[in-house]
N, C-alpha and C positions, 0 to 999 in steps of 0.2 A: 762571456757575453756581457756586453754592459745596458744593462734595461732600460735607462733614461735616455740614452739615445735611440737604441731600439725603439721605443715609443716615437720618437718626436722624428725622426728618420724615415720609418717604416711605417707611417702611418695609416697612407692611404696605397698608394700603388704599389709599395714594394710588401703588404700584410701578409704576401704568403711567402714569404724572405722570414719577415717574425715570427711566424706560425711554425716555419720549419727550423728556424734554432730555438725557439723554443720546447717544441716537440721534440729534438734530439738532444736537447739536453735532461729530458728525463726519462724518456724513451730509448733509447738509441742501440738498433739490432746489432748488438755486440760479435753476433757470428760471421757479418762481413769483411770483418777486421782480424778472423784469426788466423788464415789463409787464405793462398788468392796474391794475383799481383797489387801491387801498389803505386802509386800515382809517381810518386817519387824514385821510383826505379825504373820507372819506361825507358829505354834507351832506341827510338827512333823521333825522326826528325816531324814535325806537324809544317805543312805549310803553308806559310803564312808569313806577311810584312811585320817585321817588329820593327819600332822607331824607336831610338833614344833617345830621352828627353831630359829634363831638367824640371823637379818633381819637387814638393815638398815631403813625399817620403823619406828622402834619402836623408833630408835634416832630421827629419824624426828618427830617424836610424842614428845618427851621427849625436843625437840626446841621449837616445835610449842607451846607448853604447855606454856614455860619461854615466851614466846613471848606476849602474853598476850592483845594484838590489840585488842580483840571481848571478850564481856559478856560471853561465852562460851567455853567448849572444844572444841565440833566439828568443831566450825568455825575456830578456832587459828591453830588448826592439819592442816586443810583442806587448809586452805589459806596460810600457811605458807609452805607448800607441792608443793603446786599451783607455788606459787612466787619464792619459793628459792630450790626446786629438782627438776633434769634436767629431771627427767624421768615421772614425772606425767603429763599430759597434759590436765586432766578434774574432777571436785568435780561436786557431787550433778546431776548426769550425769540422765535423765528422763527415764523409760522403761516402757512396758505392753506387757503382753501375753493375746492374745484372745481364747476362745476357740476351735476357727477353726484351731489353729495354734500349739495345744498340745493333744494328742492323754490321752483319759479318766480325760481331765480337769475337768470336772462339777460332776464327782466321787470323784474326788480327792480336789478338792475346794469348793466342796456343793454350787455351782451356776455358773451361765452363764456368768456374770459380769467380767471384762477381770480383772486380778491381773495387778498390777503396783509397782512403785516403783524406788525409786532413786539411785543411784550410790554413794559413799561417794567420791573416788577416781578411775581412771584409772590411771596408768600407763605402759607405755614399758617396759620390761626387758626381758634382751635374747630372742627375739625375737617373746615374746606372751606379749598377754594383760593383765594385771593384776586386777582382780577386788578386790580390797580392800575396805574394812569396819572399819571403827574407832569404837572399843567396848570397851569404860573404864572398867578395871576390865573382859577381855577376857579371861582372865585362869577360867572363872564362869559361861561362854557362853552354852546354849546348844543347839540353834535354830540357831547361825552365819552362819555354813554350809548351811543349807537350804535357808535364804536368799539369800548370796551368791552364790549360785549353781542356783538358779531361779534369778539370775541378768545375771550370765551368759548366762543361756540359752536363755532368752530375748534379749542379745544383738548380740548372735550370732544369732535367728531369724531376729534381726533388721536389722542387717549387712550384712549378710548371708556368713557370713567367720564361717569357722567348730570348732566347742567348741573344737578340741585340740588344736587351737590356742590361747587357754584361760588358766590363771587358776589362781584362789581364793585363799584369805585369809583375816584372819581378826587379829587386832592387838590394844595393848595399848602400853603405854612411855616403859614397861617391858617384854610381853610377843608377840609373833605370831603365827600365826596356820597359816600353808597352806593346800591347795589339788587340784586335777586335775580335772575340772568337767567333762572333758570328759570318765571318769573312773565311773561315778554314770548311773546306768542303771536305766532309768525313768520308767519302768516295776516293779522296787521295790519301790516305791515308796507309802506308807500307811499313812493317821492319824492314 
């Protein structure tokens, strides 16, 4: 989490965005994360319109990448995102959905166990949060949305700021897909 933007970012309407990464980051109920599905492993479809667009992430991926600090992609996108764009203000951000807290969970997830999962990127932009995913090779994605879309709704649980003030997408050095998850009715929702 990068706090000097957190401050100047999150100032005034997005303060329970700050409240909750700062809160999870020294708090953060480690037993949702030890078992239990995860966000990243859903394998059904959400739906929903996704657009491709032409992003200034995918440059910042396409930096992060030449940058070359960490054994990895994700880390070099991510931290170089972190450090050097004005509008990101947190990687690797913590989440969980409990049962009590999504209406036909344990239908739709085949247990009781609360789904979790991390955040790759936030940032601000016009005036919503953005939850982005770093997908090498994301023009091949067929499960991105559905993470994404259950990151969001996690955090707008977390936050309690309403999912239009959200919205998703996931991206490499070349391609991006966005969509609104406020626009995904959790009623259609099937494996």
């Amino acid at each position: 989490m990068h706090s000097n933007k957190l401050d100047l970012l999150c100032s005034t309407e997005f303060k329970k965005l700050a409240d909750y990464l700062l809160e999870t980051r020294l708090n953060c109920p480690k037993e949702y994360f030890l078992e239990g599905p995860r966000s990243s492993s859903l394998r059904f479809q959400v739906p929903v319109d996704v657009t491709k667009m032409d992003h200034e992430v995918s440059l910042l991926a396409r930096m992060g990448l030449d940058s070359e600090y960490y054994d990895n992609a994700h880390m070099n996108v991510q931290m170089f995102m972190l450090s050097f764009d004005n509008k990101t203000i947190g990687i690797e951000i913590p989440l969980w959905l409990t049962k009590d807290e999504f209406v036909g969970f344990e239908e739709l997830f085949k247990t009781n166990l609360a789904l979790s999962g991390h955040i790759d990127l936030i940032r601000i932009e016009n005036n919503k949060i953005w939850i982005w995913d770093y997908k090498p090779k994301s023009c091949k994605e067929k499960y991105a949305t559905t993470q994404t879309y259950f990151y969001a709704l996690m955090l707008s649980i977390r936050t309690g700021l309403p999912l239009d003030k959200f919205m998703c997408g996931y991206f490499d050095d070349i391609d991006c897909y966005v969509f609104d998850p406020s626009k995904v009715n959790p009623a259609h929702l099937k494996i």
